[in-house]
SEDOGU-233409 format. One record per residue (C-alpha): x, y, z; chain; residue in three letters. Coordinates in Angstrom, 3 decimals, always signed. Example, Ala and Ser with C-alpha at 12.3 -4.5 7.8 and 13.67 -1.06 7.14 Angstrom:
// residues 2
(atom (+12.300; -4.500; +7.800); A; ALA)
(atom (+13.670; -1.060; +7.140); A; SER)
// end
This chain:
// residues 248
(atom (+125.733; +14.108; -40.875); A; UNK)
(atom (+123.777; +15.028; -37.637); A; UNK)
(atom (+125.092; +19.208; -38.240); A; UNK)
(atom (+124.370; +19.362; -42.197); A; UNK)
(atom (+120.901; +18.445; -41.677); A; UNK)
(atom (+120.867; +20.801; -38.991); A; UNK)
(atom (+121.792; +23.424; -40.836); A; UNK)
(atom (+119.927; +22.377; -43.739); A; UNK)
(atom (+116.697; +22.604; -41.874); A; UNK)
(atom (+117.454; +26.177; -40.912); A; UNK)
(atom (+118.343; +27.326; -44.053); A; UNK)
(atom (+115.060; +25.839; -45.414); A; UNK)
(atom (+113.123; +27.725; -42.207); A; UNK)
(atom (+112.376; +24.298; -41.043); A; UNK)
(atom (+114.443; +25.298; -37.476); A; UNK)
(atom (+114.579; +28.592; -35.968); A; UNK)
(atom (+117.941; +30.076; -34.649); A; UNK)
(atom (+116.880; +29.347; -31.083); A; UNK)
(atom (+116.542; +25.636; -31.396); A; UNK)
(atom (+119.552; +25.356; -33.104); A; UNK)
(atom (+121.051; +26.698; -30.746); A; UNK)
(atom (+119.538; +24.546; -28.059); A; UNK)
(atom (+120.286; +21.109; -30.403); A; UNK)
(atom (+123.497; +22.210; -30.475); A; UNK)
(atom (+124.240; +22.847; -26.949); A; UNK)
(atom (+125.185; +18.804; -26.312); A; UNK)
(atom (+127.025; +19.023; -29.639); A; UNK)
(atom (+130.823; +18.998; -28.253); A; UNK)
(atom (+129.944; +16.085; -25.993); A; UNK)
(atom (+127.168; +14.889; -24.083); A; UNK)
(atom (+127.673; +13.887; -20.358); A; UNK)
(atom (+126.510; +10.884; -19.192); A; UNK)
(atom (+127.851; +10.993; -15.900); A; UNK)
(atom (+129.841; +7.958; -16.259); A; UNK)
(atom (+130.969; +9.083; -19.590); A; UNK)
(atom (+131.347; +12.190; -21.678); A; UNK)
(atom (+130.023; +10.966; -25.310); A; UNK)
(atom (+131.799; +12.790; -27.826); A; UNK)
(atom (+129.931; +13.846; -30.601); A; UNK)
(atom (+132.408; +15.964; -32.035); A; UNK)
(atom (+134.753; +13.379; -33.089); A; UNK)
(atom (+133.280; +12.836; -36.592); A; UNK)
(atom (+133.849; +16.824; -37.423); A; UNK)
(atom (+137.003; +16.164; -36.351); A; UNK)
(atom (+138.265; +12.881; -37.636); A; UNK)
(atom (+135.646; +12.264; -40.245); A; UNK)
(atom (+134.817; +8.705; -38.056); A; UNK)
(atom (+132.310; +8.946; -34.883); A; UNK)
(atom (+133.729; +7.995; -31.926); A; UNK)
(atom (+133.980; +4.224; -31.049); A; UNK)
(atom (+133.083; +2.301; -27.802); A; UNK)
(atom (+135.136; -0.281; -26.750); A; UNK)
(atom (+132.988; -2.181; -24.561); A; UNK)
(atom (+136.028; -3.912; -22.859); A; UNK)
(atom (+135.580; -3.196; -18.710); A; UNK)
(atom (+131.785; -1.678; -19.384); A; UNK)
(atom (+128.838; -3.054; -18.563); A; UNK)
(atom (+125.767; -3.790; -20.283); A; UNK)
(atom (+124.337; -0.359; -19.243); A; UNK)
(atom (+127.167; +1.437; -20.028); A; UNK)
(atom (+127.619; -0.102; -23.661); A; UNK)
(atom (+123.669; +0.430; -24.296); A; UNK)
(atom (+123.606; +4.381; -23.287); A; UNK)
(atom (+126.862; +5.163; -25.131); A; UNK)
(atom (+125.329; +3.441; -28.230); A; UNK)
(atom (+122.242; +5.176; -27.717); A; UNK)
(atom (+123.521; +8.664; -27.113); A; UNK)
(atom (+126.073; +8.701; -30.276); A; UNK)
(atom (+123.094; +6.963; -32.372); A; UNK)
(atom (+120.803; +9.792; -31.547); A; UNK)
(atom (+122.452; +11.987; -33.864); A; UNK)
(atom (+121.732; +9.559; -36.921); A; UNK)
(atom (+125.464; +8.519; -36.732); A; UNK)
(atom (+126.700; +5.287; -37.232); A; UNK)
(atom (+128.108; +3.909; -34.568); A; UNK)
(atom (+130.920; +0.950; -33.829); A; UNK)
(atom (+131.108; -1.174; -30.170); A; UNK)
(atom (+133.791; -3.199; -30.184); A; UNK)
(atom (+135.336; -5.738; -27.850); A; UNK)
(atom (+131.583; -6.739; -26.318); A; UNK)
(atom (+131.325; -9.304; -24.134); A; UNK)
(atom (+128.739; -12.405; -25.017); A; UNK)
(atom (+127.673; -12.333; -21.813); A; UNK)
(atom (+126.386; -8.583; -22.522); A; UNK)
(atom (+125.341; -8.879; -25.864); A; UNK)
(atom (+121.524; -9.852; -25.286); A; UNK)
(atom (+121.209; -7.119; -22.719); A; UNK)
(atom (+122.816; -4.189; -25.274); A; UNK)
(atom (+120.834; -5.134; -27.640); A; UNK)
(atom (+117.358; -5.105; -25.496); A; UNK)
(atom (+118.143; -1.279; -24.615); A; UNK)
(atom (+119.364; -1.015; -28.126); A; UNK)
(atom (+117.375; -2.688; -30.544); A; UNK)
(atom (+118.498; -1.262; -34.101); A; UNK)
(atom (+121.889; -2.747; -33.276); A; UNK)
(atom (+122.963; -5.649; -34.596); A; UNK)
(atom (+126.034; -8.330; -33.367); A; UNK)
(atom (+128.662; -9.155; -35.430); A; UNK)
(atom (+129.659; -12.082; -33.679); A; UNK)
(atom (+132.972; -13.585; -34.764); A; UNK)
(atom (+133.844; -9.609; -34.655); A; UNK)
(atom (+132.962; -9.203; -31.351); A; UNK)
(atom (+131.276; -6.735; -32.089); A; UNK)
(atom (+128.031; -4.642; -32.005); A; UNK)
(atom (+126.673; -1.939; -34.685); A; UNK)
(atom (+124.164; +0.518; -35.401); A; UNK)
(atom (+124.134; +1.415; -39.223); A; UNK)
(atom (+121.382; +4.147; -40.351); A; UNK)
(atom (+122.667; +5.919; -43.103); A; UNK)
(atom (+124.384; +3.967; -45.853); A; UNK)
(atom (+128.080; +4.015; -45.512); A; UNK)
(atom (+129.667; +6.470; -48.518); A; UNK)
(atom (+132.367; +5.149; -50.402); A; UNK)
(atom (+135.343; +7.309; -50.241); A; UNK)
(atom (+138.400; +5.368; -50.216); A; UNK)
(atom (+140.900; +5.393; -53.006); A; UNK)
(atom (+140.596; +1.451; -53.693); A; UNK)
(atom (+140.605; -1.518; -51.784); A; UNK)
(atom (+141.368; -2.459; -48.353); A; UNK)
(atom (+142.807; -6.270; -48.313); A; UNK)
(atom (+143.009; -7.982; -45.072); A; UNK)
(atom (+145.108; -10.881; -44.766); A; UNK)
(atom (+144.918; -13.175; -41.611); A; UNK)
(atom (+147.147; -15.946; -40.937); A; UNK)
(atom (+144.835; -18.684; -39.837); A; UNK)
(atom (+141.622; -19.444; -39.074); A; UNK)
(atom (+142.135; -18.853; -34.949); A; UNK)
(atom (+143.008; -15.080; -36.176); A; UNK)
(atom (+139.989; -14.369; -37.994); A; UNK)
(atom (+138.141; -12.572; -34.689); A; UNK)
(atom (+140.791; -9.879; -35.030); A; UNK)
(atom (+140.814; -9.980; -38.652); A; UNK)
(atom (+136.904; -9.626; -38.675); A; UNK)
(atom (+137.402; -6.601; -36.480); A; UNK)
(atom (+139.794; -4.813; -39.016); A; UNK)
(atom (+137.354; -5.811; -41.916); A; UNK)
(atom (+134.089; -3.980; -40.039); A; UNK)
(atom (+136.385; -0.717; -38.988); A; UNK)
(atom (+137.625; -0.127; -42.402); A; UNK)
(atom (+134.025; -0.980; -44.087); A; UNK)
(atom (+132.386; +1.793; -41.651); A; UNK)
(atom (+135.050; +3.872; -42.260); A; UNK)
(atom (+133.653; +4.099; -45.965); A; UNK)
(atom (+135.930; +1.292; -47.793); A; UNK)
(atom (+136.069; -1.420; -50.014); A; UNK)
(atom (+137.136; -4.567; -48.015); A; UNK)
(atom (+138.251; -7.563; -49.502); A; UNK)
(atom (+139.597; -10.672; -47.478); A; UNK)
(atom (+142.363; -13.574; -47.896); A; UNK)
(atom (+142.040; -15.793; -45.201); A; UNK)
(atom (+144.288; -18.475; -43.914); A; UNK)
(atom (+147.577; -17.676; -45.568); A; UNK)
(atom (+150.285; -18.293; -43.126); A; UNK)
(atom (+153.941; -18.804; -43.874); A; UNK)
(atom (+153.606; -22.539; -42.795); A; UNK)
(atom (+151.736; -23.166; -46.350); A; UNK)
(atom (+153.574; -20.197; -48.049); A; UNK)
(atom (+152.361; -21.205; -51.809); A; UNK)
(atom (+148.456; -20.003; -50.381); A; UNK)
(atom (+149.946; -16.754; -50.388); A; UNK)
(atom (+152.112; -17.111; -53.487); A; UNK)
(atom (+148.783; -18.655; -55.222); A; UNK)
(atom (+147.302; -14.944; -54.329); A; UNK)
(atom (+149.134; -12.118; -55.751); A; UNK)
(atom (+146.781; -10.869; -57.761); A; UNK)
(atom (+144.918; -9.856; -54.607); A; UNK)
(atom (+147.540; -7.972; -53.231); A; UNK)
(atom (+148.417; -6.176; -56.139); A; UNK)
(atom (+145.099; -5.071; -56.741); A; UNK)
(atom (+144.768; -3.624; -53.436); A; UNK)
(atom (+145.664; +0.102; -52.298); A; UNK)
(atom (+146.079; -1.202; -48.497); A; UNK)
(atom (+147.088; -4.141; -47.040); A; UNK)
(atom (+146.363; -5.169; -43.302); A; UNK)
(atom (+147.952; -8.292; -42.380); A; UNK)
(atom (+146.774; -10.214; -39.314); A; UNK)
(atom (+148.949; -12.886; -37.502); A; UNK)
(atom (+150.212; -14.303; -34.436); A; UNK)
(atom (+152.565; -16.971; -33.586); A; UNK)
(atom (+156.374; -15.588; -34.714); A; UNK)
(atom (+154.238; -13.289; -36.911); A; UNK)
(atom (+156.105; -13.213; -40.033); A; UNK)
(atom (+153.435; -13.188; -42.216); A; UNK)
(atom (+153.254; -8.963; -42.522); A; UNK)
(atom (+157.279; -8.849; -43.484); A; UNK)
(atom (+156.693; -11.550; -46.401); A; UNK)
(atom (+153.905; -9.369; -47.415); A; UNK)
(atom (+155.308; -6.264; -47.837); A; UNK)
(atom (+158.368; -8.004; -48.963); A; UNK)
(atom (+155.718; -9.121; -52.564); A; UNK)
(atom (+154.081; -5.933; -53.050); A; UNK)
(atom (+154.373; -2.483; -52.844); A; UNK)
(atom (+151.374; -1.489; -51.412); A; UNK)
(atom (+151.333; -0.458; -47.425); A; UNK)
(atom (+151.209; -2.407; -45.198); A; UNK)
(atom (+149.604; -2.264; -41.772); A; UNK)
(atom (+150.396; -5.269; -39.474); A; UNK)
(atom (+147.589; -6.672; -36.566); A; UNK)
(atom (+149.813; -8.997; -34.401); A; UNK)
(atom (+147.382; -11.307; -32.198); A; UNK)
(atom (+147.753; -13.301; -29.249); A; UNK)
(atom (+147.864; -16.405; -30.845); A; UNK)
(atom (+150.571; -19.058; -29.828); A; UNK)
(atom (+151.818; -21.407; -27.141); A; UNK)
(atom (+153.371; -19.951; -23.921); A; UNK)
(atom (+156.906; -18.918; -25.706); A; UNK)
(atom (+154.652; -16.295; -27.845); A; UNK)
(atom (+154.158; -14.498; -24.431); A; UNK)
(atom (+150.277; -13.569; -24.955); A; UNK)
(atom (+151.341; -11.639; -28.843); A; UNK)
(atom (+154.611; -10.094; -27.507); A; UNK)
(atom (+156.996; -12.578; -29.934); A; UNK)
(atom (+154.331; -11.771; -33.183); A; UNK)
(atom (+154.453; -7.752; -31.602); A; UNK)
(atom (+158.231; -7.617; -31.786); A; UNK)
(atom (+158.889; -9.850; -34.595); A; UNK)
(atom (+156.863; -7.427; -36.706); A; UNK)
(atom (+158.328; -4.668; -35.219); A; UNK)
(atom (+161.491; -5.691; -36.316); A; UNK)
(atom (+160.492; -6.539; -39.981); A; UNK)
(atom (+163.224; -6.368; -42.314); A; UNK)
(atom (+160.411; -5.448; -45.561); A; UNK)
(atom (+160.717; -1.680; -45.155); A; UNK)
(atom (+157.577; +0.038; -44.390); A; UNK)
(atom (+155.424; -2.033; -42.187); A; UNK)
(atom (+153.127; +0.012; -39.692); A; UNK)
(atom (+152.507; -1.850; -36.408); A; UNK)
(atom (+149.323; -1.906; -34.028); A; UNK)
(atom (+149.206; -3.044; -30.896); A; UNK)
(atom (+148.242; -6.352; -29.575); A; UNK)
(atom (+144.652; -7.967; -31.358); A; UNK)
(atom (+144.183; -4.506; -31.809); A; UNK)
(atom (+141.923; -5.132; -35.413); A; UNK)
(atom (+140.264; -1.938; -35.112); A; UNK)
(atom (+143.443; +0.313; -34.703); A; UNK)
(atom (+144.778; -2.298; -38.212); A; UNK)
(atom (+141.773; -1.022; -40.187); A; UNK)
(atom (+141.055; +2.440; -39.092); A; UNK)
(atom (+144.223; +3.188; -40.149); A; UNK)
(atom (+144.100; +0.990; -43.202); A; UNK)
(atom (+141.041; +3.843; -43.791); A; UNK)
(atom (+142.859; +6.442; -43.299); A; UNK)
(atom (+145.707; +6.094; -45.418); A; UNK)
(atom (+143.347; +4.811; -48.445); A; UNK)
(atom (+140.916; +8.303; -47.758); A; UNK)
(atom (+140.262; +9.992; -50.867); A; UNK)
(atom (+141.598; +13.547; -50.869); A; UNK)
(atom (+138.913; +16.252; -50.370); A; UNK)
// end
C-alpha cells in the first residue's frame, strides 16, 4: 500500500526522485534498536508483519505498532498481555483491543477481499474460543470471509452433524480443539474441504499443556489435516488465508 502511493505521487510530480529516495531508505526495515521492524514483509508475503507481544513490554508493543502503522499498513499484535493493554493503547491510540482475541489492531485502510470463499472456523468449546477468536481476526486481516461454528465438540457430536451445510459451503476449514482433540479428524473425515487443525491447551493434567490434542491430531487418520502448533490461532488462520488466496 505504503510503495504504490509512493510511486503514485511521483508519477503525478507530487514527490521528487530525491525524497523518494529518502522515504524509501527505512523501507527494508526500520531499526528500532531493540527491534528491526520489517516493512518489507507485505511485498513479500502480501501480509505485514505481525507482533506477537508475548515477552515485550508495553513500550516495545507500542513502538512496533507505531513504526509498521506509519506506513498506512494494517497492523496485527497478538498475544498482549491485559496488564499492557491500557498502556499500548495510550502510545497508540488508533488501536483498538480485541479482547477475547488477545489481541490489539490498527485498521486504516479497509481490508480487500481476495479470498476464493469462505474461511470456517470451528472450535470445540466455549474455553477454546480465545484461540479460535485469534484464527478468526488473522484470516479476516488477511482479506477473507470468516464465518464461525462454535461449540461443536465430539462429546455432543449431532451439533456438528446438525451443521453440514456450513462446512460444505466453506473453501477452508480451521478447526480448533483441545482435550484428545479429535474434533479436526471427524471434520475432515465429513467434508472435503482442507482442513487446518489449532490444537489448544485445554484439558486436565493427562493432556500435558496441548501435547495429547497436538499428537492426536497429528496422527489423524482423515487424510489431509494440516497441523499448527500449540494455541497457535494465528499460524491456523494465516494459513487458512493463504491456501483460500485468489490467484493473481
Amino acid at each position: 500500500m505504503y510503495l504504490r502511493q509512493l510511486l503514485e505521487r511521483v508519477r503525478r510530480g507530487e514527490a521528487g526522485v530525491d525524497e523518494a529516495v529518502r522515504e524509501l531508505a527505512d523501507l527494508p526495515y526500520k531499526d528500532l534498536g531493540f527491534a528491526r521492524v520489517d516493512h518489507h514483509r507485505h511485498l513479500r508475503t502480501g501480509f505485514p508483519e505481525v507482533v506477537l507481544g508475548l515477552g515485550k513490554s508495553a513500550e516495545q508493543i507500542g513502538a512496533i505498532m507505531s513504526e509498521l502503522a506509519s506506513t498506512g499498513a494494517n497492523v496485527l499484535a497478538t498475544r498482549v498481555a491485559d496488564a499492557h493493554v491500557d498502556a499500548v493503547l495510550r502510545m497508540v491510540p488508533q488501536a483498538r483491543q480485541e479482547a477475547l482475541a488477545r489481541a490489539l489492531v490498527i485498521e486504516q485502510p479497509p481490508v480487500a477481499d481476495i479470498g476464493r470463499g469462505t474461511v470456517l472456523v470451528v472450535s470445540a468449546g466455549t474455553s477454546d474460543l480465545p484461540v479460535a477468536e485469534e484464527a478468526v481476526l488473522t484470516a479476516r486481516l488477511a482479506g477473507n470471509r470468516v464465518e464461525r461454528l462454535n461449540d461443536v465438540g465430539v462429546a455432543g457430536i449431532h451439533r456438528l452433524l446438525g451443521s453440514r451445510a456450513a462446512l460444505e459451503a466453506a473453501s477452508v476449514i480451521v478447526v480448533v480443539a483441545g482435550m484428545e482433540g479429535a474434533l479436526p479428524s471427524v471434520v475432515a473425515g465429513l467434508t472435503s474441504r482442507p482442513v487446518v487443525a489449532v490444537p489448544t491447551s485445554v484439558g486436565y493434567g493427562a493432556s500435558f499443556g496441548g501435547i495429547a490434542a497436538l499428537l492426536g491430531m497429528l496422527n489423524s487418520c482423515a487424510a489431509g489435516v494440516t497441523v499448527v502448533n500449540i494455541d497457535n490461532g494465528f499460524g491456523g488462520g494465516y494459513a487458512a488465508a493463504l491456501i483460500n488466496r485468489k490467484q493473481t
